[in-house]
PAKE-41710 format. One record per residue: x, y, z of N, C-alpha, C in turn. Coordinates in steps of 0.02 Angstrom, whole numbers, padded with zeros to 5 digits, always signed. Layout:
XYZXYZXYZ...
This chain:
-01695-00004+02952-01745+00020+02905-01714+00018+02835-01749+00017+02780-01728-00021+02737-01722+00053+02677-01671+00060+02645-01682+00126+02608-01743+00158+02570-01765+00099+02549-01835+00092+02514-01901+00160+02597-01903+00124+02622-01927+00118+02703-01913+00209+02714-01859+00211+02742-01821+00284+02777-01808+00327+02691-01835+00327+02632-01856+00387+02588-01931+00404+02607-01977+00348+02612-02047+00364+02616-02063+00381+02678-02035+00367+02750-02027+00401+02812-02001+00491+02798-01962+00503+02761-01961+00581+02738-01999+00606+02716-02026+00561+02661-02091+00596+02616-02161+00608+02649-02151+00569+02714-02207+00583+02737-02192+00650+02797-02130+00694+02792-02113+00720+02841-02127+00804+02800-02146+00785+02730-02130+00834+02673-02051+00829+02656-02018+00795+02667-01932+00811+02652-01935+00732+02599-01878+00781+02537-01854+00741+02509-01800+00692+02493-01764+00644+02525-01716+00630+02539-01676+00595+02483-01592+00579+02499-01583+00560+02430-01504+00530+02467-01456+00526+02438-01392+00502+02477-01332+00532+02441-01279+00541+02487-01216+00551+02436-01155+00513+02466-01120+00507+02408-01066+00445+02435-01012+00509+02436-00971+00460+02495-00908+00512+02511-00859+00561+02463-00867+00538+02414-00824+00579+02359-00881+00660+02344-00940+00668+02386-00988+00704+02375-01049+00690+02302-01036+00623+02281-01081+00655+02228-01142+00602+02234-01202+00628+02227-01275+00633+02256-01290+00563+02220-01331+00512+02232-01359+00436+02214-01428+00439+02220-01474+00404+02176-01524+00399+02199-01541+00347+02145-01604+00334+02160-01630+00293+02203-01584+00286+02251-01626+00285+02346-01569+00264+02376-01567+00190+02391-01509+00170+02409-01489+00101+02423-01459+00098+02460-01431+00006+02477-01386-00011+02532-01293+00022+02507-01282-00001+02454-01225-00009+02430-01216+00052+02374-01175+00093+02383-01158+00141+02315-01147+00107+02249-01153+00131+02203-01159+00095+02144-01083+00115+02120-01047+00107+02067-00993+00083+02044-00968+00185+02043-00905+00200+02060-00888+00271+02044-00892+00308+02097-00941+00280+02142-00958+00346+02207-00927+00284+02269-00890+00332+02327-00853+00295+02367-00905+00290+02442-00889+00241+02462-00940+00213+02525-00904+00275+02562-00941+00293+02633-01000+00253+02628-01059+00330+02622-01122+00279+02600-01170+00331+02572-01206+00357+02644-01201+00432+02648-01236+00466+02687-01300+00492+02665-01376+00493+02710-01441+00538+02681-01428+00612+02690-01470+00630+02643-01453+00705+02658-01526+00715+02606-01539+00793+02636-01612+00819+02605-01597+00887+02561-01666+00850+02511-01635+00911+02451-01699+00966+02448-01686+01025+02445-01700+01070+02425-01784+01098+02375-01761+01031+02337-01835+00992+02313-01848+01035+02240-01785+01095+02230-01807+01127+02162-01766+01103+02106-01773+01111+02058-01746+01069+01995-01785+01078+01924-01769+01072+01853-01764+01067+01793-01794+00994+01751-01859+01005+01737-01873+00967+01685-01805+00941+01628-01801+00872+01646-01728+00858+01588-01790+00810+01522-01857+00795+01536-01877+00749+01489-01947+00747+01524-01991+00761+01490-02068+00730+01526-02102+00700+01442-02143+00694+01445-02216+00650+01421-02254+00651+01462-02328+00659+01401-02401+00685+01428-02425+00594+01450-02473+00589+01507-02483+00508+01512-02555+00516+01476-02588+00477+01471-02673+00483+01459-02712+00439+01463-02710+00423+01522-02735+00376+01564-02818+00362+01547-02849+00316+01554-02923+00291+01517-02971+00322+01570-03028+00365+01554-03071+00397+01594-03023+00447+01680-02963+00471+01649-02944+00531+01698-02918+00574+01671-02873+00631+01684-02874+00691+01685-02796+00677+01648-02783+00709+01595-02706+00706+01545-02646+00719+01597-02584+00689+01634-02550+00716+01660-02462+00720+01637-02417+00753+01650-02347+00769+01638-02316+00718+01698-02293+00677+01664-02252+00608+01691-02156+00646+01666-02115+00670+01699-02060+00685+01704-02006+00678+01727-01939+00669+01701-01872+00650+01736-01840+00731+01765-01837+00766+01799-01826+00783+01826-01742+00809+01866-01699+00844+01851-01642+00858+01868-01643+00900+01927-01629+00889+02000-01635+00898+02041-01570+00952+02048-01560+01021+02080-01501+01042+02094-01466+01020+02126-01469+00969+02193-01431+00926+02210-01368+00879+02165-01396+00882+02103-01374+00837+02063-01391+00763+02060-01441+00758+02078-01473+00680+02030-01561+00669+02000-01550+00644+01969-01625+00656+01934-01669+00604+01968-01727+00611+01976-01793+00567+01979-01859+00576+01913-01894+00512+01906-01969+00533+01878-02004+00531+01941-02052+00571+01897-02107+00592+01957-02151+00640+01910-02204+00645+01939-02267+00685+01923-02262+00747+01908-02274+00815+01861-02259+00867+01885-02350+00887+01877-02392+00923+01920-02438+00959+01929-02438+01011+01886-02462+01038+01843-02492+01087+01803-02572+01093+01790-02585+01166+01806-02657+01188+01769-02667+01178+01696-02619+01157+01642-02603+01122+01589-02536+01074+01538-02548+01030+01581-02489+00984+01593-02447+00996+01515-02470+01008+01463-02458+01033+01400-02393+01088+01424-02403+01134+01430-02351+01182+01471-02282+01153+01492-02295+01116+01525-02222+01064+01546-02178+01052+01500-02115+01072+01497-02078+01084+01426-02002+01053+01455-01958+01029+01432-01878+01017+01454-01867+01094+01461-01822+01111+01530-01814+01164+01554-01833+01189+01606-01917+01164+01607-01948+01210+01649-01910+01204+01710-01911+01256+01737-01909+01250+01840-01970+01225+01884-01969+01161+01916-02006+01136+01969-01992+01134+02020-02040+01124+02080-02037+01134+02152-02070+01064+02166-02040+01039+02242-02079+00952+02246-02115+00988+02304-02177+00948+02321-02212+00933+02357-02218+00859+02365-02305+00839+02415-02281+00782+02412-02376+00783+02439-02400+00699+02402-02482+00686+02402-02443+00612+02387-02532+00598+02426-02529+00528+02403-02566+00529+02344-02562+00457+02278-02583+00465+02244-02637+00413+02249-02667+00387+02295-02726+00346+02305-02721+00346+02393-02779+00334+02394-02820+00340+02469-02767+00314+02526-02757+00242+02496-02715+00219+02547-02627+00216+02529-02609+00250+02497-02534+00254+02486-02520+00311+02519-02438+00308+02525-02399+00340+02549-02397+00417+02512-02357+00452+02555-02354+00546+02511-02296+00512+02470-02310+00541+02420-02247+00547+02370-02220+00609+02345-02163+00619+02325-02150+00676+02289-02178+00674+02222-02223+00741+02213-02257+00767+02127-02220+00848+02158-02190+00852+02073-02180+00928+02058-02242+00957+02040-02206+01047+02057-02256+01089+02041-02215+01152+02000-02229+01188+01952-02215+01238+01922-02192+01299+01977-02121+01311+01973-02078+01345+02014-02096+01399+02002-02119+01457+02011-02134+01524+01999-02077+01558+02035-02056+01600+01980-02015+01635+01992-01918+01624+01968-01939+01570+01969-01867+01505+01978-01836+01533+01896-01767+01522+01901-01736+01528+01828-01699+01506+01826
């Protein structure tokens, strides 16, 4: 199964998966091959799914709803973009605390991970 393949087999499990190379430190996107610094070989492992707005922007897409498009600092230690969900995506600030879930974002696609505003989280 192809790394691409066995992340979206998690996402559809609700789990977010991600890899870490033997020296412990966390990779993502996952892949076949560790990238330059982190030592083979890369193990999956599932994260926790809470994490820190490091960078978003509002999208504003033609006839839909304004949304928070965000990079994301995972406590695991590696970042993704991804969606974050807000009752006013405006709100979404570098800092905030998010929580992942996971929707598809059209009928026939796969669940993906979209954040959601961590309540409580600091």
């Amino acid at each position: 199964m192809s790394p691409r393949a066995r992340f979206l087999d998690a996402a559809a499990r609700g789990e977010l998966a991600f890899q870490r190379g033997a020296n412990g430190e966390a990779v993502f996107p996952p892949r076949l091959v560790a990238p330059a610094g982190v030592s083979e070989p890369l193990e999956w492992a599932r994260s926790d799914g809470l994490g820190a707005v490091h960078s978003v922007t509002l999208v504003h897409p033609r006839g839909e709803p304004v949304f928070a498009l965000a990079l994301v600092d995972l406590d695991e230690g590696f970042r993704m973009m991804a969606r974050v969900d807000a009752d006013d995506p405006a709100t979404v600030a570098i800092g905030t605390r998010v929580r992942v879930g996971f929707r598809a974002l059209d009928p026939d696609g796969p669940p993906l991970p979209i954040f959601t505003l961590a309540e409580g989280e600091a």
